[in-house]
C-alpha positions as semicolon CSV with decimal commas, in nm:
position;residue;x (nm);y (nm);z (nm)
1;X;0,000;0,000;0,000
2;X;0,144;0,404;-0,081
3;X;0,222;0,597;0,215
4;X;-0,180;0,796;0,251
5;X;-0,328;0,465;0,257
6;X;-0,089;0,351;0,561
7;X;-0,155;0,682;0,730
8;X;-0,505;0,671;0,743
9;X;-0,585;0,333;0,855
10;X;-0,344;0,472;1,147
11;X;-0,630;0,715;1,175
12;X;-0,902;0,563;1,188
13;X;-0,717;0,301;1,456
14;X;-0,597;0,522;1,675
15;X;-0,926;0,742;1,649
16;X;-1,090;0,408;1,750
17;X;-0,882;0,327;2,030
18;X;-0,914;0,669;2,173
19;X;-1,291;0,556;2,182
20;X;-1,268;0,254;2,307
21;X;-1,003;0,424;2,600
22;X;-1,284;0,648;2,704
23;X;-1,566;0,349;2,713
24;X;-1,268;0,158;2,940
25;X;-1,207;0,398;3,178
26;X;-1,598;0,502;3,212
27;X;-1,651;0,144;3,321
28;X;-1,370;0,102;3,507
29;X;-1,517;0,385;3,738
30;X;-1,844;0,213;3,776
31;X;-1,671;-0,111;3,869
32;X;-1,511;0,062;4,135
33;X;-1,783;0,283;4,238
34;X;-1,988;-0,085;4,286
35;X;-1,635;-0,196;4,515
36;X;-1,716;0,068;4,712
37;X;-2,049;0,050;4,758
38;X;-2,017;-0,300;4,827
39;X;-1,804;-0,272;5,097
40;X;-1,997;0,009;5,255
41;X;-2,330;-0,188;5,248
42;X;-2,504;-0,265;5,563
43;X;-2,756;-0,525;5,423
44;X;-2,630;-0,883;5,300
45;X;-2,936;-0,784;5,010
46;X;-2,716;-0,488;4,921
47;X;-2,383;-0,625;4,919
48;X;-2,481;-0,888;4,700
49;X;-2,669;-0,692;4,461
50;X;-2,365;-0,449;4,424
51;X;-2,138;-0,762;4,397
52;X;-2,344;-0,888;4,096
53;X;-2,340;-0,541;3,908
54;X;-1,924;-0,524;3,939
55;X;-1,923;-0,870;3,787
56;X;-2,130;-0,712;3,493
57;X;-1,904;-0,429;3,472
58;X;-1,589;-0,640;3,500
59;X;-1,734;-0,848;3,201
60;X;-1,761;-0,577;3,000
61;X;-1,445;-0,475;3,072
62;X;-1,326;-0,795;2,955
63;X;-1,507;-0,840;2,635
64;X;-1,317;-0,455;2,536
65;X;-1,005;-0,571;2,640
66;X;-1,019;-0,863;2,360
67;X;-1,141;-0,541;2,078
68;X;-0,870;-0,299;2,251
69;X;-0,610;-0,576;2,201
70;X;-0,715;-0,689;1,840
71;X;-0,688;-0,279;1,728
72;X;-0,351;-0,263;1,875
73;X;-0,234;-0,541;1,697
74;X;-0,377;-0,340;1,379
75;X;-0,213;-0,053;1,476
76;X;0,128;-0,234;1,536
77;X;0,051;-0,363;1,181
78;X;0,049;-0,069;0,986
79;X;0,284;0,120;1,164
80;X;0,536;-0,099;1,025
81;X;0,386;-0,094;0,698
82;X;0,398;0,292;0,746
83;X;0,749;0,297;0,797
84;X;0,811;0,110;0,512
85;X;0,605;0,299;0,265
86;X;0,829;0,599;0,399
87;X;1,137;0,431;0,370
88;X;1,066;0,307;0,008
89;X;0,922;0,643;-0,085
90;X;1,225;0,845;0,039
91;X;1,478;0,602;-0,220
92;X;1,243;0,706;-0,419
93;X;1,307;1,064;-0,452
């Protein structure tokens, strides 16, 4: 692939990892807002229901780990092919 095509699926990845950054860190809040909760809960009822939305949240967080990890691997991917469309196009000229 030419050096535009490189740089904007670099784009588009990174623009999607930003994303999926922000949905990460959103739940990662929750999951400890629901630690917290949990331990400050006086009923049993309570505790457990705040122990079953953190495994929920921590699921989620799981299942956007796997995507986060796939679009780094893309991003690795063509940021070596980036650097070699450079390379190539610099003998070029």
């Amino acid at each position: 692939m030419n050096l535009t095509n490189e740089a904007a699926y670099l784009y588009v990845y990174s623009k999607d990892l930003i994303s999926l950054n922000k949905k990460l860190k959103g739940l990662s809040g929750k999951a400890e807002k629901h630690i917290y909760k949990h331990g400050k809960a006086t009923s049993e009822e309570d505790r457990l229901k705040h122990r079953t939305k953190h495994g929920k949240v921590v699921g989620k967080i799981q299942k956007l780990m796997v995507k986060h990890n796939e679009l780094l691997n893309k991003l690795r991917h063509h940021h070596v092919a980036y650097a070699h469309a450079l390379r190539a196009e610099h003998k070029v000229k």
